[in-house]
C-alpha positions in Angstrom: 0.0 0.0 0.0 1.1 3.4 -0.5 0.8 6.5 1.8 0.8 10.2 1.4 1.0 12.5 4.4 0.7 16.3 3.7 0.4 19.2 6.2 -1.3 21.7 4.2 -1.8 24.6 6.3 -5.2 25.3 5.2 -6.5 23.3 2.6 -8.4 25.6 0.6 -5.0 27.7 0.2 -3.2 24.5 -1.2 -6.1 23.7 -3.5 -5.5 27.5 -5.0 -1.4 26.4 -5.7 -2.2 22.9 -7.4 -3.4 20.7 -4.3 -6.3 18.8 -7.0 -3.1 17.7 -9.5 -0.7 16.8 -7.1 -3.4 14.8 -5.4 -3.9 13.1 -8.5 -0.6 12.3 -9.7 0.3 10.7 -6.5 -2.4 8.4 -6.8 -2.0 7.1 -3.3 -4.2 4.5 -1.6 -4.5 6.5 1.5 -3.7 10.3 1.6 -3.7 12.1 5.0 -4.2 15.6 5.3 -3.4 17.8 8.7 -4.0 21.3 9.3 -7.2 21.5 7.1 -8.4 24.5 8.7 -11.8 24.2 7.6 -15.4 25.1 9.3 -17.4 22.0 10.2 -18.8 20.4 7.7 -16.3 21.8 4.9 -15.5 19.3 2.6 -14.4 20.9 -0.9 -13.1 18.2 -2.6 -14.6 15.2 -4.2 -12.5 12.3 -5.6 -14.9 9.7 -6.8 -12.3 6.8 -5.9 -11.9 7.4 -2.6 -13.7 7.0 1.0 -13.0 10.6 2.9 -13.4 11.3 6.5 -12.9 14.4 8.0 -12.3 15.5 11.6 -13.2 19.5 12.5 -11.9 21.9 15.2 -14.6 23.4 16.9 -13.0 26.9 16.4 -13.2 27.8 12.9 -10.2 28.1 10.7 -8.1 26.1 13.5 -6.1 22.7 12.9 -8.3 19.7 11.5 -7.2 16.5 9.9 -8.6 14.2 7.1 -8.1 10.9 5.0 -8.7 10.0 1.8 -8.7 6.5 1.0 -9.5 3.9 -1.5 -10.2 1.2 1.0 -13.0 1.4 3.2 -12.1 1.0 7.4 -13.9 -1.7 9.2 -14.3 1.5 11.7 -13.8 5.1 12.0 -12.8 6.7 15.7 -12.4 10.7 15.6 -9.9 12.2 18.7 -8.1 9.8 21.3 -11.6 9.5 23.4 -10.3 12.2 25.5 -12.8 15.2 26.4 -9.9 17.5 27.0 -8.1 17.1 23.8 -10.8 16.1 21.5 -11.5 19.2 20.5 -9.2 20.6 17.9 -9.9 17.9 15.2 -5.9 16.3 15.6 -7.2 12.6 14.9 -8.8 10.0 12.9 -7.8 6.9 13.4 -9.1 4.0 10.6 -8.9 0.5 11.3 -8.6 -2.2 8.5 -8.0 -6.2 9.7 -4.3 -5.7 9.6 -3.6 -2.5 11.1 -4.4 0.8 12.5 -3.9 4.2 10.6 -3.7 7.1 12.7 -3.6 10.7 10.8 -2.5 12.8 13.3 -1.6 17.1 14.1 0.1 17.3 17.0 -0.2 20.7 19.1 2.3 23.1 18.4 4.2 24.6 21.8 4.3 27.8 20.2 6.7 30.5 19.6 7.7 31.5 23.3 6.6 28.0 24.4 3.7 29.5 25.9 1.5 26.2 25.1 4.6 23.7 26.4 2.7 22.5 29.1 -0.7 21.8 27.2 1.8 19.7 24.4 2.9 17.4 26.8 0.0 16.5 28.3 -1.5 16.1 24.7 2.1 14.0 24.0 1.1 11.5 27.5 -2.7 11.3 26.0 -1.6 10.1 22.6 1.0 7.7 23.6 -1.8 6.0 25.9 -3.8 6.2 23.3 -1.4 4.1 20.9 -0.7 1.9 23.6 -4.4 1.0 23.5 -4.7 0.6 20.0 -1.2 -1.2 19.8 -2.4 -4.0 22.0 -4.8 -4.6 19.7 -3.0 -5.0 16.4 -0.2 -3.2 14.4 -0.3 0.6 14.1 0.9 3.0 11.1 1.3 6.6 11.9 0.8 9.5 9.2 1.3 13.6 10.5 3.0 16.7 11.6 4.5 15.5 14.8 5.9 18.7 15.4 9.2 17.9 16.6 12.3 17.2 15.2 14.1 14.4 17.1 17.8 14.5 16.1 20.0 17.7 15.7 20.4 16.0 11.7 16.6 16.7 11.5 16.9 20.5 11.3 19.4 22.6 9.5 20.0 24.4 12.6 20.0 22.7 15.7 22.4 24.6 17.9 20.0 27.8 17.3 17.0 26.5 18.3 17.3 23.7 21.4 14.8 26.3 23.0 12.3 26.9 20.3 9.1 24.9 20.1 9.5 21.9 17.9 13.4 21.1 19.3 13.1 21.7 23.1 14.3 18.7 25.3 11.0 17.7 26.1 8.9 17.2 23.2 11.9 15.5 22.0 12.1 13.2 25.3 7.9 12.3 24.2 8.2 11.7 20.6 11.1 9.0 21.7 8.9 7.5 24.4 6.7 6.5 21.1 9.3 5.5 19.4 10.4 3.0 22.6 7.0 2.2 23.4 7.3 0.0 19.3 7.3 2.2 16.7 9.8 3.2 13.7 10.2 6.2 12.1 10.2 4.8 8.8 12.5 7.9 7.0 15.3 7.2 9.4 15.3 3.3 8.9 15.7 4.0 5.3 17.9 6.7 5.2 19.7 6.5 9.3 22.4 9.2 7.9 21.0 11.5 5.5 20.9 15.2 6.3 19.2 18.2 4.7 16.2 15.8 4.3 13.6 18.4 5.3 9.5 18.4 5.4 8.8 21.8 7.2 10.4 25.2 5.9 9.7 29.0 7.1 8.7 31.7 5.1 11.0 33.9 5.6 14.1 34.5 4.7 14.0 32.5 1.6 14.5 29.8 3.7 13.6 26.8 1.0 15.1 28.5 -1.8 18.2 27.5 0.5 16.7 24.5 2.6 16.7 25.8 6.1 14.4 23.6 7.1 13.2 20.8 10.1 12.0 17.3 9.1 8.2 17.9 11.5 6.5 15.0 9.5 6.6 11.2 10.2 5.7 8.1 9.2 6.3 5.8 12.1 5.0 2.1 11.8 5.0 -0.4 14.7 8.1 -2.7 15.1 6.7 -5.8 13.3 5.8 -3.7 9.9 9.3 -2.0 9.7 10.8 -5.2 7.6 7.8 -4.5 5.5 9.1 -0.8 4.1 9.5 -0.8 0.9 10.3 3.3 0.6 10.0 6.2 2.8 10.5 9.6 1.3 10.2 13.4 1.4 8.9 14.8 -2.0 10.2 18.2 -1.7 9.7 19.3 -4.7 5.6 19.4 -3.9 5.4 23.1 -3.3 1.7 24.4 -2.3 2.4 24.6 1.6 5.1 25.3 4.1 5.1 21.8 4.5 6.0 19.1 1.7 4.3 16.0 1.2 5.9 12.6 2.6 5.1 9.4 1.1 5.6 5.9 2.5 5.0 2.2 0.7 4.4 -0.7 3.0 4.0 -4.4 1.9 0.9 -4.8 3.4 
């Protein structure tokens, strides 16, 4: 099966720069979508081939997540069945007889880490969460984790070991789900490749000359990572400040 992952930072923005042809030419069985940032009931698009689910914010214009696929889920669960966190849209989870996909937009700390606090308790949440669903079968995970976990995943990682996205602790929980059995798929691919980027800033040219972080994941449970076929970052998808990312799993 193959994968596409795209944080679009608002979805009706991408469709304006290409979103419908890029969609099409990647053809992918499942394509996950974060930051839609669309009011309830939005739903712009219509591919005939695939299943779509969408999960809102209840403030308008704010975070949101949705999948497109071609195979329809033996069940659909919106949020992590938490009151507290369920509110923003950040998951949909659908499961087939072989797996669990979960698209997922994790909470950004924000620019003076004023919303640290509120990230980790979202981070403890979500890995209970997986933990639940991972007892049940084998889980594939699609989204902006906002966080890059190694200094290689950013261009600059001295600068920026106190800015949201790189601070000690969001990297401490995105490694507690990679401990508790999961694989970030790019890095068992590619364990030594720098520059590889999915997340770029608007200013200061900053693509043009790939100062970027890698923010986007594919991680798959321990027992599908022999099952990788490809993992990779298709920078060259312009349309957001985020790139696509595309994984193919024999399953």
């Amino acid at each position: 099966m193959n994968f596409i992952s795209w944080s679009v930072n608002g979805l009706k923005a991408a469709i304006s720069h290409g979103f419908v042809d890029d969609f099409k030419q990647l053809d992918a069985d499942c394509f996950c979508l974060q930051r839609t940032r669309l009011a309830k009931g939005e739903q712009p698009l219509n591919f005939p081939n695939y299943y779509q689910y969408w999960n809102y914010a209840e403030k308008k214009g704010y975070a949101g997540t949705a999948i497109f696929t071609k195979y329809k889920p033996e069940n659909i669960i919106y949020g992590m069945n938490n009151s507290k966190f369920d509110t923003e849209g950040r998951i949909i989870t659908l499961e087939y007889p072989q797996f669990y996909l979960v698209d997922v937009y994790v909470p950004v700390a924000g620019e003076k880490l004023q919303h640290l606090d509120y990230r980790l308790a979202w981070d403890r949440a979500f890995l209970t969460y997986l933990l639940h669903l991972q007892s049940h079968k084998p889980v594939i995970i699609a989204g902006d984790m906002s966080v890059a976990d190694q200094p290689i995943d950013l261009a600059e990682p001295a600068k920026n070991h106190h800015h949201a996205g790189f601070t000690k602790d969001e990297r401490v929980d995105f490694d507690k789900i990679l401990n508790a059995g999961f694989t970030d798929s790019f890095r068992y691919l590619h364990p030594n490749q720098s520059g590889a980027y999915t997340w770029w800033s608007y200013r200061y040219n900053a693509r043009a000359r790939n100062i970027g972080w890698r923010l986007d994941y594919f991680l798959v449970a321990d027992v599908l990572a022999n099952k990788i076929n490809s993992a990779q970052i298709l920078a060259n998808i312009k349309g957001s400040s985020h790139c696509p990312i595309e994984l193919d799993l024999k399953i």
